[in-house]
N, C-alpha and C positions, 0 to 999 in steps of 0.2 A: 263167444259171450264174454269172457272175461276180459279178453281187448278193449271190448266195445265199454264193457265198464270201466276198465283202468283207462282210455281213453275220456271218456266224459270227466271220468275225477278229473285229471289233468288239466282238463279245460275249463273246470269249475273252481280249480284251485287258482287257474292263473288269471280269471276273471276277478275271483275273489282279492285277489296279489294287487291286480292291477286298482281294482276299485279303491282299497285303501291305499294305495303311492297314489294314485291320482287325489282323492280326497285331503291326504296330508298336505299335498304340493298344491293343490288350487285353493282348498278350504281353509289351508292356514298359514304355509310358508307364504303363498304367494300375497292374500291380503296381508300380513304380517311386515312384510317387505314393503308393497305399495303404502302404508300408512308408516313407516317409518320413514319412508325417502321426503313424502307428504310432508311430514310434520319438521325431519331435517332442513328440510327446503323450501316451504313453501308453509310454517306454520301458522299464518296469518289467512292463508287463503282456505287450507285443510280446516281449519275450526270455525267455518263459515263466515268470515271477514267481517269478525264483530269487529262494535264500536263501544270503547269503553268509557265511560266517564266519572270520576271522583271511585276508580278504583273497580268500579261496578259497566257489565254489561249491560250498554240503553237498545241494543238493537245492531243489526246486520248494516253495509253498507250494501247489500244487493235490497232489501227489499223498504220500501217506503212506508211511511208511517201517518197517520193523520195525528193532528191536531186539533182537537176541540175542546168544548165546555161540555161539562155532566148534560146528561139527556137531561131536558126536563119532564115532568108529568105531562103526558098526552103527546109528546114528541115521538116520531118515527127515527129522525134524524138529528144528534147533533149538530149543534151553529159552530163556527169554526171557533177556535181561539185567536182572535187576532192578534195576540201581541206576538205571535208566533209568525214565520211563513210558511205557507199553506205549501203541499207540493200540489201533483196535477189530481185533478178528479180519477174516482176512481167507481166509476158508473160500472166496470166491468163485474165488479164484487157482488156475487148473489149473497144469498141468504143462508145460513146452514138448516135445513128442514129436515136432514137424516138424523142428527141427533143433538137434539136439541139443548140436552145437558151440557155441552160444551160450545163456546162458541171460535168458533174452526175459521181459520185465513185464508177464504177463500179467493182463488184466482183465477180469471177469465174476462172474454172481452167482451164486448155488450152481440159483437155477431151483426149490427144494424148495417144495413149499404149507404155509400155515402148518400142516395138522394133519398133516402128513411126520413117522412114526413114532409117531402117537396111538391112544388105544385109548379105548373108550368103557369108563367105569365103570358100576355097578350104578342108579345114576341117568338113564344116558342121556348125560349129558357127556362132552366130547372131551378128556383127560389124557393127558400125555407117559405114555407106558408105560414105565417105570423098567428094564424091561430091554430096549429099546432099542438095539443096537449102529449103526445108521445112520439117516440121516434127520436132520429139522430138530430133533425134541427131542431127539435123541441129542448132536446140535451143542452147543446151547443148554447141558444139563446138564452137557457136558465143559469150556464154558466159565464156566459158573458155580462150578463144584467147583475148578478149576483159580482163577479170580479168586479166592474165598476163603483157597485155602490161598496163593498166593503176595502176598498184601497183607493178611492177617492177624499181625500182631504182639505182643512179648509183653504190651503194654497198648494194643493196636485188635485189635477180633473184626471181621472182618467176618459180617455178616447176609445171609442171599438178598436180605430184601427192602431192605438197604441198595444195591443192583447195580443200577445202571439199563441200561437197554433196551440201548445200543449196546458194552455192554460185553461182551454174548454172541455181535450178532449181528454180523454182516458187512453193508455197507450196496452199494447195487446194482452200486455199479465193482468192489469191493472195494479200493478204493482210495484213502477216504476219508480226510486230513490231520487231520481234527478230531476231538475227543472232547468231552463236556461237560464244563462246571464240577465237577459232583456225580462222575464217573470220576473226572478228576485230583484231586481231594480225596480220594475213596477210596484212591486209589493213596497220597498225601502222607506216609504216615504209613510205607511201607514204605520209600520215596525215603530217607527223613529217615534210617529206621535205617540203612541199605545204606550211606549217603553220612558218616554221620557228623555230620548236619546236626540243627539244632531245626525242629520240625516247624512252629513258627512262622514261621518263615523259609521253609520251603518252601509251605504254604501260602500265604504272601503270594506268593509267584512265577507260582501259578496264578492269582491277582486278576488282578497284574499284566498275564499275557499270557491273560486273559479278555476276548474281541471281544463286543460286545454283540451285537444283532439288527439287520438293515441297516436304514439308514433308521427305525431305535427299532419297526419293527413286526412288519418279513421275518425269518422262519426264527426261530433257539432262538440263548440267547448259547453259544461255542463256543472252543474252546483249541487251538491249531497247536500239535501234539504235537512237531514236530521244533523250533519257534522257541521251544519250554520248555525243551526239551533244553539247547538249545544256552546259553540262560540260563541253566541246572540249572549244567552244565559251568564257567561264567563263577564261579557263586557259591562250588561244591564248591574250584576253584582260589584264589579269595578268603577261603574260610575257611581252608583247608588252609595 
Protein backbone atom coordinates (compact mmCIF):
# COMPACT_ATOMS: atom_id res chain seq x y z
CA UNK A 1 0.00 0.00 0.00
CA UNK A 2 2.52 2.46 0.85
CA UNK A 3 4.46 1.66 -2.47
CA UNK A 4 1.65 2.07 -4.34
CA UNK A 5 1.20 5.53 -2.78
CA UNK A 6 4.78 6.59 -2.75
CA UNK A 7 4.75 5.39 -6.39
CA UNK A 8 1.72 7.63 -7.70
CA UNK A 9 3.36 10.59 -5.61
CA UNK A 10 6.45 10.10 -7.79
CA UNK A 11 4.54 10.16 -10.80
CA UNK A 12 2.39 13.07 -9.96
CA UNK A 13 5.28 15.01 -8.77
CA UNK A 14 7.23 14.46 -12.02
CA UNK A 15 4.17 15.12 -14.23
CA UNK A 16 3.76 18.04 -12.14
CA UNK A 17 7.90 18.97 -12.83
CA UNK A 18 7.54 18.36 -16.25
CA UNK A 19 4.30 20.47 -16.78
CA UNK A 20 5.84 23.60 -15.59
CA UNK A 21 9.62 23.00 -17.77
CA UNK A 22 7.38 22.29 -20.42
CA UNK A 23 5.09 25.57 -19.90
CA UNK A 24 8.28 27.79 -19.16
CA UNK A 25 10.13 26.42 -22.39
CA UNK A 26 7.23 26.55 -25.00
CA UNK A 27 4.92 29.34 -23.20
CA UNK A 28 7.77 31.69 -22.71
CA UNK A 29 11.29 31.01 -23.42
CA UNK A 30 10.40 29.80 -26.69
CA UNK A 31 7.77 32.64 -27.92
CA UNK A 32 10.36 34.87 -26.23
CA UNK A 33 13.14 33.78 -28.66
CA UNK A 34 10.95 33.44 -31.85
CA UNK A 35 9.78 37.27 -31.45
CA UNK A 36 13.14 38.39 -30.63
CA UNK A 37 14.94 36.76 -33.65
CA UNK A 38 11.50 38.20 -35.58
CA UNK A 39 12.08 41.66 -34.62
CA UNK A 40 16.23 41.30 -34.93
CA UNK A 41 15.72 40.09 -38.28
CA UNK A 42 12.89 40.63 -39.95
CA UNK A 43 11.32 43.72 -38.03
CA UNK A 44 9.54 45.07 -40.84
CA UNK A 45 7.93 41.93 -41.63
CA UNK A 46 7.13 40.80 -37.61
CA UNK A 47 5.07 44.35 -37.17
CA UNK A 48 2.95 43.55 -39.98
CA UNK A 49 4.63 45.34 -42.87
CA UNK A 50 3.17 48.73 -42.21
CA UNK A 51 3.31 51.58 -44.38
CA UNK A 52 4.21 54.72 -42.94
CA UNK A 53 3.60 58.16 -44.01
CA UNK A 54 4.39 61.80 -42.49
CA UNK A 55 5.75 59.81 -39.58
CA UNK A 56 2.27 58.00 -38.95
CA UNK A 57 0.86 54.53 -39.91
CA UNK A 58 -1.71 54.52 -43.29
CA UNK A 59 -2.01 50.92 -43.43
CA UNK A 60 -0.22 47.28 -44.14
CA UNK A 61 1.41 46.47 -47.44
CA UNK A 62 -0.40 42.88 -47.37
CA UNK A 63 -3.82 44.00 -47.23
CA UNK A 64 -5.60 46.64 -49.80
CA UNK A 65 -7.58 49.50 -49.06
CA UNK A 66 -10.50 51.43 -50.97
CA UNK A 67 -10.75 54.70 -51.86
CA UNK A 68 -13.82 56.59 -51.79
CA UNK A 69 -16.12 59.64 -51.10
CA UNK A 70 -18.36 59.71 -47.73
CA UNK A 71 -21.51 57.62 -48.23
CA UNK A 72 -24.21 59.77 -49.21
CA UNK A 73 -27.75 59.59 -47.73
CA UNK A 74 -29.73 56.63 -49.11
CA UNK A 75 -26.46 55.20 -50.54
CA UNK A 76 -25.62 51.38 -49.76
CA UNK A 77 -22.23 51.94 -51.53
CA UNK A 78 -19.75 54.58 -51.80
CA UNK A 79 -18.61 56.15 -55.46
CA UNK A 80 -15.01 55.72 -55.72
CA UNK A 81 -12.76 58.74 -55.34
CA UNK A 82 -11.33 59.26 -58.39
CA UNK A 83 -8.44 61.32 -58.09
CA UNK A 84 -7.09 58.35 -56.35
CA UNK A 85 -6.30 54.88 -58.06
CA UNK A 86 -8.88 52.48 -57.46
CA UNK A 87 -7.24 48.83 -56.53
CA UNK A 88 -9.35 45.57 -57.77
CA UNK A 89 -13.01 45.14 -56.58
CA UNK A 90 -13.59 43.66 -53.83
CA UNK A 91 -17.15 41.78 -54.38
CA UNK A 92 -15.56 39.04 -52.02
CA UNK A 93 -16.30 41.26 -48.64
CA UNK A 94 -19.60 40.36 -46.80
CA UNK A 95 -21.13 42.30 -44.50
CA UNK A 96 -20.54 42.19 -40.48
CA UNK A 97 -24.08 40.99 -39.16
CA UNK A 98 -22.53 39.37 -35.84
CA UNK A 99 -21.87 42.52 -34.34
CA UNK A 100 -22.85 45.17 -35.56
CA UNK A 101 -21.27 47.77 -33.18
CA UNK A 102 -18.20 47.37 -34.92
CA UNK A 103 -17.40 47.36 -38.30
CA UNK A 104 -15.08 44.25 -38.89
CA UNK A 105 -12.60 43.58 -42.31
CA UNK A 106 -14.00 41.13 -43.61
CA UNK A 107 -12.35 38.69 -46.01
CA UNK A 108 -13.67 36.12 -48.58
CA UNK A 109 -14.36 35.24 -52.07
CA UNK A 110 -17.66 35.76 -53.70
CA UNK A 111 -17.57 31.33 -53.94
CA UNK A 112 -19.57 32.11 -57.75
CA UNK A 113 -18.21 29.48 -60.71
CA UNK A 114 -17.00 30.78 -63.48
CA UNK A 115 -20.19 30.17 -65.72
CA UNK A 116 -22.40 32.03 -62.55
CA UNK A 117 -25.00 33.82 -64.67
CA UNK A 118 -24.31 32.37 -68.30
CA UNK A 119 -26.39 31.20 -70.85
CA UNK A 120 -25.66 29.14 -73.75
CA UNK A 121 -26.01 30.64 -77.26
CA UNK A 122 -27.34 29.23 -80.55
CA UNK A 123 -23.95 27.64 -80.91
CA UNK A 124 -23.65 25.75 -77.74
CA UNK A 125 -21.20 28.24 -75.92
CA UNK A 126 -21.26 29.40 -72.51
CA UNK A 127 -22.01 33.72 -72.79
CA UNK A 128 -22.51 36.04 -69.91
CA UNK A 129 -26.29 36.56 -70.62
CA UNK A 130 -26.60 40.48 -70.81
CA UNK A 131 -29.53 40.38 -68.75
CA UNK A 132 -28.13 39.21 -66.06
CA UNK A 133 -28.99 40.92 -62.67
CA UNK A 134 -26.67 38.43 -60.29
CA UNK A 135 -24.05 36.12 -60.44
CA UNK A 136 -20.40 36.15 -61.73
CA UNK A 137 -21.19 37.82 -65.25
CA UNK A 138 -23.36 40.16 -63.68
CA UNK A 139 -20.25 41.19 -61.33
CA UNK A 140 -17.87 41.16 -64.10
CA UNK A 141 -20.01 43.48 -66.73
CA UNK A 142 -20.92 46.05 -63.81
CA UNK A 143 -17.29 46.27 -63.27
CA UNK A 144 -16.29 46.73 -66.57
CA UNK A 145 -19.06 49.26 -67.64
CA UNK A 146 -18.27 51.12 -64.45
CA UNK A 147 -14.14 51.01 -65.24
CA UNK A 148 -14.82 52.52 -68.70
CA UNK A 149 -17.00 55.24 -67.79
CA UNK A 150 -14.93 56.34 -64.71
CA UNK A 151 -11.33 56.27 -66.56
CA UNK A 152 -12.42 57.28 -69.91
CA UNK A 153 -11.51 60.94 -70.62
CA UNK A 154 -11.93 63.54 -72.96
CA UNK A 155 -8.64 62.48 -75.08
CA UNK A 156 -8.44 58.33 -73.52
CA UNK A 157 -11.41 56.12 -74.54
CA UNK A 158 -11.10 53.32 -72.66
CA UNK A 159 -11.85 49.89 -74.70
CA UNK A 160 -13.27 46.29 -72.97
CA UNK A 161 -10.54 44.69 -74.38
CA UNK A 162 -7.99 47.46 -73.03
CA UNK A 163 -9.32 46.04 -69.09
CA UNK A 164 -7.37 43.48 -67.76
CA UNK A 165 -8.51 40.42 -65.79
CA UNK A 166 -8.05 41.87 -62.12
CA UNK A 167 -9.80 45.02 -62.78
CA UNK A 168 -13.25 43.19 -62.77
CA UNK A 169 -12.64 40.68 -60.62
CA UNK A 170 -12.16 40.20 -56.98
CA UNK A 171 -9.01 38.03 -56.06
CA UNK A 172 -9.76 35.08 -53.26
CA UNK A 173 -9.09 37.22 -49.82
CA UNK A 174 -10.64 40.05 -51.53
CA UNK A 175 -8.11 41.76 -50.11
CA UNK A 176 -5.62 41.91 -52.41
CA UNK A 177 -2.80 45.36 -52.20
CA UNK A 178 -1.81 45.00 -55.70
CA UNK A 179 -2.93 45.71 -59.18
CA UNK A 180 -0.96 45.41 -62.52
CA UNK A 181 1.23 47.75 -64.47
CA UNK A 182 -1.37 47.76 -67.42
CA UNK A 183 -4.62 48.80 -64.46
CA UNK A 184 -2.53 51.64 -63.16
CA UNK A 185 -1.67 52.95 -66.67
CA UNK A 186 -5.30 52.59 -67.44
CA UNK A 187 -6.27 54.44 -64.68
CA UNK A 188 -3.04 57.32 -65.39
CA UNK A 189 -4.87 59.26 -67.64
CA UNK A 190 -8.04 59.86 -65.24
CA UNK A 191 -5.47 60.38 -62.09
CA UNK A 192 -3.78 63.04 -64.29
CA UNK A 193 -7.09 64.94 -65.20
CA UNK A 194 -8.78 64.82 -61.59
CA UNK A 195 -5.31 65.91 -59.94
CA UNK A 196 -4.37 68.48 -62.46
CA UNK A 197 -1.28 66.57 -63.25
CA UNK A 198 0.59 65.62 -66.88
CA UNK A 199 0.04 62.25 -67.51
CA UNK A 200 3.61 61.98 -68.05
CA UNK A 201 4.36 62.38 -64.75
CA UNK A 202 1.93 60.17 -63.58
CA UNK A 203 2.78 57.56 -65.61
CA UNK A 204 6.16 57.62 -64.67
CA UNK A 205 4.99 57.23 -60.85
CA UNK A 206 3.47 53.90 -61.80
CA UNK A 207 7.25 52.68 -63.30
CA UNK A 208 8.37 53.86 -60.40
CA UNK A 209 6.35 51.98 -57.79
CA UNK A 210 6.30 48.89 -60.30
CA UNK A 211 7.78 45.61 -58.27
CA UNK A 212 9.04 43.21 -60.68
CA UNK A 213 8.52 39.30 -60.39
CA UNK A 214 10.15 37.66 -57.15
CA UNK A 215 13.30 36.33 -57.77
CA UNK A 216 12.93 37.71 -61.85
CA UNK A 217 10.70 34.47 -62.24
CA UNK A 218 7.71 34.03 -59.28
CA UNK A 219 4.29 35.67 -59.91
CA UNK A 220 3.30 38.87 -62.54
CA UNK A 221 5.25 42.38 -62.11
CA UNK A 222 2.77 44.35 -59.62
CA UNK A 223 1.97 48.02 -58.07
CA UNK A 224 1.05 48.63 -54.17
CA UNK A 225 -2.01 50.62 -54.78
CA UNK A 226 -1.75 52.46 -51.30
CA UNK A 227 2.36 53.15 -51.65
CA UNK A 228 1.23 54.92 -55.31
CA UNK A 229 -1.16 56.84 -53.43
CA UNK A 230 0.77 57.90 -51.09
CA UNK A 231 3.41 59.03 -53.71
CA UNK A 232 0.40 60.22 -55.98
CA UNK A 233 -0.37 62.78 -52.77
CA UNK A 234 3.74 63.62 -52.31
CA UNK A 235 3.83 64.79 -56.22
CA UNK A 236 0.03 66.33 -56.46
CA UNK A 237 1.53 68.65 -53.19
CA UNK A 238 4.77 69.37 -55.18
CA UNK A 239 3.16 70.54 -58.12
CA UNK A 240 0.52 72.37 -56.52
Amino acid sequence: MNNSVGNTARLLGAGLRAVLVLTVVCGVIYPLAVTGVAQALFNDKANGSEIKDGGKVVGSELIGQRYDLPLKKGQETPDPDLKWFQPRPSNGLGTNSVNTQYKLLLSGATNLAGDSGAVKDKDGNEVCDPQAEDGLCAQVKAARDAVIKDNSTADFKVKPSDIPAEAVTSSGSGLDPHISPEYADLQAHRVAEKNGLDVKDVEKLVDDHTDGRTLGFIGEPRVNVLKLNIALKHLVAEKG
